[in-house]
C-alpha positions in Angstrom: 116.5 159.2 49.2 117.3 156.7 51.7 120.8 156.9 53.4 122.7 154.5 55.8 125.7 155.4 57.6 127.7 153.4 59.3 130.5 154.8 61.8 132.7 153.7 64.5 135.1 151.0 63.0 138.8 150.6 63.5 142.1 148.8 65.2 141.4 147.7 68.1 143.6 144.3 70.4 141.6 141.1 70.7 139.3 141.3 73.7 138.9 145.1 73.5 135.6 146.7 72.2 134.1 148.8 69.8 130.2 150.5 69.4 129.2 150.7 65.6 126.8 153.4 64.8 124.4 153.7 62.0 122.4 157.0 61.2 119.4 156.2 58.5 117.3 159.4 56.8 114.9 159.2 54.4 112.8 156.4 56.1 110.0 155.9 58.7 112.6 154.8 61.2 110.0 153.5 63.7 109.0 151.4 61.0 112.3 150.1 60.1 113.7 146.9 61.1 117.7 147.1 61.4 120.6 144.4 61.0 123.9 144.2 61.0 126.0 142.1 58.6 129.6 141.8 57.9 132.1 140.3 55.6 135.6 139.4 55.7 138.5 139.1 52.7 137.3 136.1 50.5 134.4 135.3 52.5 130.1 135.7 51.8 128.7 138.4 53.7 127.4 137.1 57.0 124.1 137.5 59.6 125.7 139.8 62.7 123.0 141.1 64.4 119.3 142.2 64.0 116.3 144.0 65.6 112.8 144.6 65.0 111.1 148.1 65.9 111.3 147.4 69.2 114.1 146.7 71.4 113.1 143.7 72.4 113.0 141.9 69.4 116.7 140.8 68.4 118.8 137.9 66.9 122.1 136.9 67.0 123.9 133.9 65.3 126.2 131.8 67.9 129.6 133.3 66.9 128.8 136.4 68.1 125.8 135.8 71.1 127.0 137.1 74.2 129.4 139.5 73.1 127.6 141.7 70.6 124.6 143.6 71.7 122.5 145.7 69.0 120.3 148.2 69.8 118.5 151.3 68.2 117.3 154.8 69.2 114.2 155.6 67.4 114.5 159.4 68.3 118.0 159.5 66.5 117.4 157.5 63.9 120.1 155.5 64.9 120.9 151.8 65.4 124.1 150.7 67.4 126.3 147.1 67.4 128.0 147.0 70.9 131.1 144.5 70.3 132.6 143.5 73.3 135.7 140.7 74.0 136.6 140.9 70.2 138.5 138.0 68.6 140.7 138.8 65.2 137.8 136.1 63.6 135.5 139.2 64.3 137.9 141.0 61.4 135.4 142.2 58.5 134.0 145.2 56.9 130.8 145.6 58.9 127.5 146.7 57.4 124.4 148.0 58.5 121.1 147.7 56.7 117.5 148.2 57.0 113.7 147.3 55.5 110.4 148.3 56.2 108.7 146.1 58.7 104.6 145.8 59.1 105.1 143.8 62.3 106.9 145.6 65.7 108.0 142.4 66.8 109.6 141.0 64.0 113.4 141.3 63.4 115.4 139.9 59.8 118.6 137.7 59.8 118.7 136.9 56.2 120.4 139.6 53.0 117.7 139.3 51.1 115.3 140.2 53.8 116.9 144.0 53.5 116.4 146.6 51.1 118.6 149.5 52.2 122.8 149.1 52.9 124.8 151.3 54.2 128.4 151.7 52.7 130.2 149.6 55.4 133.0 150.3 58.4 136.5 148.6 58.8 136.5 146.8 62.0 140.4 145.0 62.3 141.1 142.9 65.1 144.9 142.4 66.3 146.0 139.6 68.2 
């Protein structure tokens, strides 16, 4: 049984930082392409951040590129959103999700491209 969990949301003041944290069992993990997602009150779930098995395959959309840094540990089955110079627009529940990958350099920005979720973390950013 597949499990994603997400950890390291909270308060923080705009332009502070916070490092999200997602621990995955019950898959191949070095087979495992990861993304971030997130979704705020009354808005569609959004594209954050993704990576391929590799490090250096990754994606970001423009609202977050050059502040937000993803990045995975394949020995801890772990992969990581660094969030740095937050603005309160970067206020959402923030997701982490996962799929099986056949190609190392090939990362996923798109919902339907993942077949595993994790249960979400409150990020809330004050101004």
């Amino acid at each position: 049984q597949v499990q994603l969990v997400e950890s390291g949301g909270g308060l923080v003041q705009a332009g502070g930082s916070l490092r999200l944290s997602c621990v995955v069992s019950g898959r191949t993990f070095s087979r495992y392409a990861m993304g971030w997602f997130r979704q705020a009150p009354g808005k569609e779930r959004e594209f954050v951040a993704a990576i391929g098995w590799r490090d250096s395959s990754t994606d970001y959309p423009d609202s977050v590129k050059g502040r937000f840094t993803i990045s995975r540990d394949n020995a801890k089955n772990a992969a990581y959103l660094q969030m740095n110079s937050l603005k309160p627009e970067d206020t959402a529940v923030y997701y982490c999700a996962g799929t099986f990958s056949a190609f190392s350099g090939r990362h996923y920005i798109r919902l339907d491209d993942y077949d595993d979720w994790g249960q979400g973390t409150q990020v809330t950013v004050s101004s």
